[in-house]
N, C-alpha and C positions, 0 to 999 in steps of 0.2 A: 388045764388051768381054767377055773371060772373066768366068765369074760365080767371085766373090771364094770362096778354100778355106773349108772350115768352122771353124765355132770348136770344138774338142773339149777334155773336163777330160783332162787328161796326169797331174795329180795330185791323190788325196785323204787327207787327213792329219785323226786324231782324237786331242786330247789328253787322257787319262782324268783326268788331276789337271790344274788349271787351276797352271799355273805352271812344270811340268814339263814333261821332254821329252815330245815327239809320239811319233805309229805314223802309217806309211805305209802306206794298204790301198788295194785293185784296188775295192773295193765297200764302200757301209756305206748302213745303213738308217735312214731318218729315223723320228723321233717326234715328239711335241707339243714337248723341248726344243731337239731339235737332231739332228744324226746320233748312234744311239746309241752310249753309251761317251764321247762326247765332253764333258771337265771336268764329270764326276757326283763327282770325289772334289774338295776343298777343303784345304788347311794353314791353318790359324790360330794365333793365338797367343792366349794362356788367354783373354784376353778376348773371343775369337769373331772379332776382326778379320783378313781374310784375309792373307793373306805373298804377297810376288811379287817376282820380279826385277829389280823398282825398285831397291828396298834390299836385297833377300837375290840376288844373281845365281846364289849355289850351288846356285840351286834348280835350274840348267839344266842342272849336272853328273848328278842324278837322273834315270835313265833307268825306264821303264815298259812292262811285258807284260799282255795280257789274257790268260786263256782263258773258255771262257762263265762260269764260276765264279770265277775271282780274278780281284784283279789285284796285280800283284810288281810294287815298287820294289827297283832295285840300283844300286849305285855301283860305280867301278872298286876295287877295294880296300879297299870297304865293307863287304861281303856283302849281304845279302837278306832283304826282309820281306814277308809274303804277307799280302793281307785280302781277304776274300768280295767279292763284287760286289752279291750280291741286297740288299734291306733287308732288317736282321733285326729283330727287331719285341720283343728285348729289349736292344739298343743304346740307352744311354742318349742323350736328347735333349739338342740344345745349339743354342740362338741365335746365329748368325754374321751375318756381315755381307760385303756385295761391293760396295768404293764406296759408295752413296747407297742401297743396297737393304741395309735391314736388318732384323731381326727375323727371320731366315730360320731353317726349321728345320730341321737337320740331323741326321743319326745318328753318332754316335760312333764312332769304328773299333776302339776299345782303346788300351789302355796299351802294349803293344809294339810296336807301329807310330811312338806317341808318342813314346817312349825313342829307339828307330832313329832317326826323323829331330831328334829335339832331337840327339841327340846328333853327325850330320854337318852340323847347319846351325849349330850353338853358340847355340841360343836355344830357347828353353820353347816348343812348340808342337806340336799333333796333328793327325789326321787325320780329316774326316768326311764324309759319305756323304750323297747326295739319297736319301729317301725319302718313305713317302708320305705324308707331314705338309708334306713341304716345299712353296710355294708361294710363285713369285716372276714376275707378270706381268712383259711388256716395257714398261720405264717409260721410255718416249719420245715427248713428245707430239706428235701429226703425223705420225707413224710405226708407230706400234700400233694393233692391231684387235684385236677380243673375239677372244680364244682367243691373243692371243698372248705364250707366256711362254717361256724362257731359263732354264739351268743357271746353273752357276758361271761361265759365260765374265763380261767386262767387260758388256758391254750388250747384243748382238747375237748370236742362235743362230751366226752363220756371217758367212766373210770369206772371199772373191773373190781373187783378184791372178793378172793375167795372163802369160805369160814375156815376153812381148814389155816391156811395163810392168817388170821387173825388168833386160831388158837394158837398158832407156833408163838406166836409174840406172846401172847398172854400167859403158857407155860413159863418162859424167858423171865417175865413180870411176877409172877407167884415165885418164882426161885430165888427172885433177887426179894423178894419182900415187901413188892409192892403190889397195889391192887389190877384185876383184871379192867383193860377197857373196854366199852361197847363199839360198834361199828362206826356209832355215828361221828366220831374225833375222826376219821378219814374220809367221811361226806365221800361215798361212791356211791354210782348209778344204778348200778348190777353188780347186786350178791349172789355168790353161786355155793354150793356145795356139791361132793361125793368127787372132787380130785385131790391131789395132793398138795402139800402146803406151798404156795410161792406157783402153782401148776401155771395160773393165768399169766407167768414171765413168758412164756415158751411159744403162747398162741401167736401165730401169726394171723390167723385169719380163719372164722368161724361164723357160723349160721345160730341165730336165735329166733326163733319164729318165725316171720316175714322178714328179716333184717341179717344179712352178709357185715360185718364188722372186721377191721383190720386192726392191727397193733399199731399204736403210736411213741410205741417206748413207755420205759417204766414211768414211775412218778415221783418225782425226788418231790418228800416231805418236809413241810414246811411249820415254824410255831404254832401255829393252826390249833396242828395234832394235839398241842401241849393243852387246851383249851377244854376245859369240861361245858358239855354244851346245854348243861341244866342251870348251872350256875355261873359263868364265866370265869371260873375261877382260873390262872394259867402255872401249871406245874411245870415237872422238864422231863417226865414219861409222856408219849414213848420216843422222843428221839435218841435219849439219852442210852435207851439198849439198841436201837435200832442203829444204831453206829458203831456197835460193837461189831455186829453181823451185816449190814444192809447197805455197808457202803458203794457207794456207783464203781465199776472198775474205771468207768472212763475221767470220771472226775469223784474224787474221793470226799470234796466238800458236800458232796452228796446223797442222803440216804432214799434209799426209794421204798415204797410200799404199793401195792396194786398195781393196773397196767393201765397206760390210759389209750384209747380206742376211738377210732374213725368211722364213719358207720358209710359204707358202701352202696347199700341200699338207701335212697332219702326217703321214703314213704313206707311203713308198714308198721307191726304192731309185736311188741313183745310183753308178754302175760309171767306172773310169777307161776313155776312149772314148766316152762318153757323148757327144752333139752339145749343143752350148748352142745352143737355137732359140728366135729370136728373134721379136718380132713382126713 
C-alpha cells in the first residue's frame, strides 16, 4: 500500500482585534498567548463587556493591518485609525470581560480610536490592549495545565480546520442548493490539507514546526458562522446543515466544526508547509 501524502498547514491566519477581520501570513511566531498578534486588541462597550459578531456583525466589515509598531483599522469609505501595538505604560487601565472571564485587565487605546469605531458601529464603545497587567489563565477544566493562558480569543489560543473537513460541508451545501462557503466564516488559525474530512477530530497531540500542540476539544459553532465576512450580511448556512450531521454527542445543542488546540511548546515558529506530524 502507498504510504498516505502528508498532512501540511496550507494556511495561517491572525486576527489582531478579536472580532475583526483576519491577516493571512506564510509564518507567525508563538508565545505564551497564542501566535503573536493574534486578538491582543478587544472592543467593548463602556462597561468593559466585549462586542462580537453575534450582535454587532459590522464588525466584519472592519478590516486590519499590522506593521511591527501599529496596527490600522479601515473601512471601505470610512477612512482610517492608527494605534501602537506596544503597551504603553500610561494608557489608562480598564476591566473588561470575554464570556465568563472577567476582571481582565486591559490598556486603553484613546478616545480616537473610540470615536472612529462608536461612530461606524452606532454604539458607545472602545478599544483595548493586552498588557502587562493583563492576566487570563485557560479556564477549562480537563484541558488546562500550569502555564496555560489565552488572549482575547473565546476560550482556546488556537483552532485547527482541515480543507478536506470544509469540502465535506460544502459538497452537503451544493446538494441542498445552496452556495459553497470560504474558510474564512470559521476564522481558524491553522489550515491544513492531504488528511481526511473531520481528520483534525482525532489529533490529540502533534508537532508543527517548532510547536508541540494538544487537542482542546472540538468547537461548537456559533451565528458567527452565519455571517458573510465581505459583507455582513447574516444568513442560517452553515449551521443549519451542520446540525443535521455535526451535532456534539455530549450536548446535542451543539454543533461543532474544527478542533480547537493548546499549544505545548510557548515559543517557536510555524510557516505555511510546515508537515503536521503526528504520532
Amino acid at each position: 500500500m502507498p504510504p498516505l501524502p502528508p498532512i501540511t498547514v496550507t494556511g495561517l491566519f491572525i486576527y489582531p482585534v478579536k472580532a475583526l477581520r483576519g491577516l493571512s501570513v506564510t509564518s507567525a511566531r508563538v508565545d505564551a498567548l497564542g501566535f503573536e498578534g493574534d486578538r491582543r486588541f478587544l472592543i467593548v462597550d463602556p462597561a468593559g463587556r466585549f462586542l462580537t459578531q453575534r450582535t454587532h456583525p459590522r464588525l466584519a466589515l472592519i478590516t486590519t493591518a499590522l506593521s511591527p509598531d501599529t496596527l490600522t483599522l479601515s473601512t471601505e469609505g470610512g477612512g482610517v485609525v492608527t494605534v501602537r501595538r506596544a503597551p504603553d505604560p500610561a494608557a489608562a487601565r480598564r476591566e473588561v470581560s470575554v464570556w465568563s472571564s472577567g476582571g481582565l485587565i486591559a490598556e486603553d487605546c484613546g478616545a480616537p480610536v473610540a470615536a472612529w469605531l462608536s461612530e461606524f458601529l452606532g454604539v458607545a464603545c472602545g478599544l483595548v490592549r493586552i498588557g502587562p497587567d493583563y492576566v487570563r489563565p485557560l479556564a477549562k477544566p480537563g484541558k488546562a495545565r500550569a502555564g496555560d493562558v489565552v488572549s482575547f480569543a473565546d476560550a482556546y489560543p488556537f483552532l485547527v480546520i482541515g480543507e478536506a473537513t470544509l469540502a465535506d460541508l460544502n459538497d452537503r451545501l451544493i446538494a441542498r442548493g445552496e452556495e459553497a462557503l470560504p474558510m474564512d466564516r470559521f476564522r481558524p488559525n491553522l489550515v491544513v490539507a492531504g488528511g481526511a474530512a473531520f481528520a483534525e477530530d482525532g489529533w490529540k497531540q502533534f508537532r508543527v514546526g517548532d510547536v508541540v500542540f494538544r487537542a482542546g476539544g472540538p468547537c461548537a459553532r456559533c451565528t458567527v458562522t452565519t455571517v458573510d465576512q465581505r459583507t455582513a450580511v447574516r444568513g442560517i448556512e452553515p449551521l443549519r446543515t451542520l446540525a443535521v450531521y455535526r451535532r456534539d454527542a455530549g450536548d446535542p445543542t451543539n454543533v461543532n466544526f474544527g478542533q480547537n488546540l493548546i499549544h505545548e511548546t510557548k515559543a517557536g515558529v510555524v510557516k505555511v508547509g510546515d508537515r503536521v506530524e503526528l504520532p
